[in-house]
C-alpha positions in Angstrom: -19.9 19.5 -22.9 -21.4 19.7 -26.1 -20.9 22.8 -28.8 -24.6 23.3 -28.2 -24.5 23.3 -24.4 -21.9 26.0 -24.8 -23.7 28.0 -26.8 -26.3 27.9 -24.1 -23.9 29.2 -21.7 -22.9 32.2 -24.2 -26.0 33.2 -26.2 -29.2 32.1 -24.9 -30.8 33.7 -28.1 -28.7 31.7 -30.4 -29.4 28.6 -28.6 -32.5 28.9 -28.6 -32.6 29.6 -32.4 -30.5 26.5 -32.9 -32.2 24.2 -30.7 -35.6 25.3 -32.7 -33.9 24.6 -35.7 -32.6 20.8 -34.4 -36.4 20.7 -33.4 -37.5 20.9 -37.2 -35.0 18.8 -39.1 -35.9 16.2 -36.6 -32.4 15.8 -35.0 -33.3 15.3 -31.7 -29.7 13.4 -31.1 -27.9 17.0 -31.3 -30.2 18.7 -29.3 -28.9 19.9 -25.4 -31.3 18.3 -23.6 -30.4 19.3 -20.1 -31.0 22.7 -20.9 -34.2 22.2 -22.6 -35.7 20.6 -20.2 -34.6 23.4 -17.8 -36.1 26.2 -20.3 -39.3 24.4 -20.9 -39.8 23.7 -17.2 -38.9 27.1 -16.6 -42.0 28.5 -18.4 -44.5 26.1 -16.8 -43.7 27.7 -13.7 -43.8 31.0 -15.4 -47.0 30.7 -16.6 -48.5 29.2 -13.2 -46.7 31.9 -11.2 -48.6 34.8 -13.4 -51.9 33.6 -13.1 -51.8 32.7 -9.6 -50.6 36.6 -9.2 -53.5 37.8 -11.6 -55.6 35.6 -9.7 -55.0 37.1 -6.1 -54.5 40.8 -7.3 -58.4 40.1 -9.4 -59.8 38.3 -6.2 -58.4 40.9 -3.9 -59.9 43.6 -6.1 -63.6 41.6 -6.2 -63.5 41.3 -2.3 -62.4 45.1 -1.7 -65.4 46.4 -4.7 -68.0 44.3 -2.4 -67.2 44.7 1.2 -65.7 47.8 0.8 -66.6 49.9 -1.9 -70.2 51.4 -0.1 -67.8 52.2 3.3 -65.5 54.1 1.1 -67.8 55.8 -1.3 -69.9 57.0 1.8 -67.1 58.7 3.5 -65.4 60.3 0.0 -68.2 62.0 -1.8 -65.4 62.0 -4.8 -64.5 58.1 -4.6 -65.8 56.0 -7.6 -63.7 53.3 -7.7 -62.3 53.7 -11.0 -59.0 52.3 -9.9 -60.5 49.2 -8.3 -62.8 48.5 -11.7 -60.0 49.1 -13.9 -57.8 47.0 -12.2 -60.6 44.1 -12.3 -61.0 44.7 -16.0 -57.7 44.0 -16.4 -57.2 41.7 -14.4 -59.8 39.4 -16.0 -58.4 40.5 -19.9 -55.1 39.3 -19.1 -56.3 36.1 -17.2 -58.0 35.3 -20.6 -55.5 35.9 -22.3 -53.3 34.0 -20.3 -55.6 30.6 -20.5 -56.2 31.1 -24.5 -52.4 31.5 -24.8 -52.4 27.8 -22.6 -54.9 26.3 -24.3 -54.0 26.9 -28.0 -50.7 25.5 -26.5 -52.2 22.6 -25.1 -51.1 22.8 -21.5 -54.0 23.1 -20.5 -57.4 21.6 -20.2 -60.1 21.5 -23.2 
C-alpha cells in the first residue's frame, strides 16, 4: 500500500490536497489511483442523485399547484400556496445551479 493510499485512509482532506497537488506537477505515477477513481465516481452519482431528488420534489410541487391548488384554496379561504411556490422557486434555482455547476465542468451536455 502506497504512502498516499494511507493517507487516504487517515486524512481524506490531506489526501485530497496531495493528490491535487500530484495532479499539477503532472505526476500522475504517484497518484492513488484506486481511490481516485472511487472519489470522482463518487461525485457523479452525487450529482445525479441531487438532481433527480430536485427533479421529483419540483415535479411533485408543479402537479400538486395544478391539480390541486383550486380544491385546496376553495375549501381554506386562508390557503395561498406560498409554501408550494416557494418550494418550486427553489426548486428550479437550485436545479440551475446544479446544471451550470455541470456544465462549466463539462459533464454535461453543451
Amino acid at each position: 500500500m502506497s504512502n498516499l493510499s494511507l493517507l487516504y485512509e487517515k486524512d481524506f482532506s490531506d489526501w485530497t490536497a496531495r493528490t491535487v497537488d500530484l495532479l499539477r506537477q503532472g505526476r500522475f505515477a504517484e497518484l492513488d489511483i484506486d481511490h481516485l477513481v472511487e472519489e470522482l465516481d463518487d461525485i457523479s452519482k452525487s450529482q445525479r442523485h441531487e438532481l433527480v431528488n430536485r427533479l421529483r420534489v419540483l415535479l411533485a410541487h408543479l402537479l400538486k399547484w395544478q391539480f390541486q391548488y383550486r380544491q385546496i384554496s376553495g375549501q381554506w379561504a386562508e390557503f395561498e400556496g406560498k409554501s408550494w411556490r416557494n418550494t418550486i422557486i427553489e426548486q428550479r434555482a437550485a436545479l440551475r445551479c446544479a446544471i451550470c455547476w455541470t456544465r462549466t465542468r463539462g459533464s454535461g451536455p453543451r
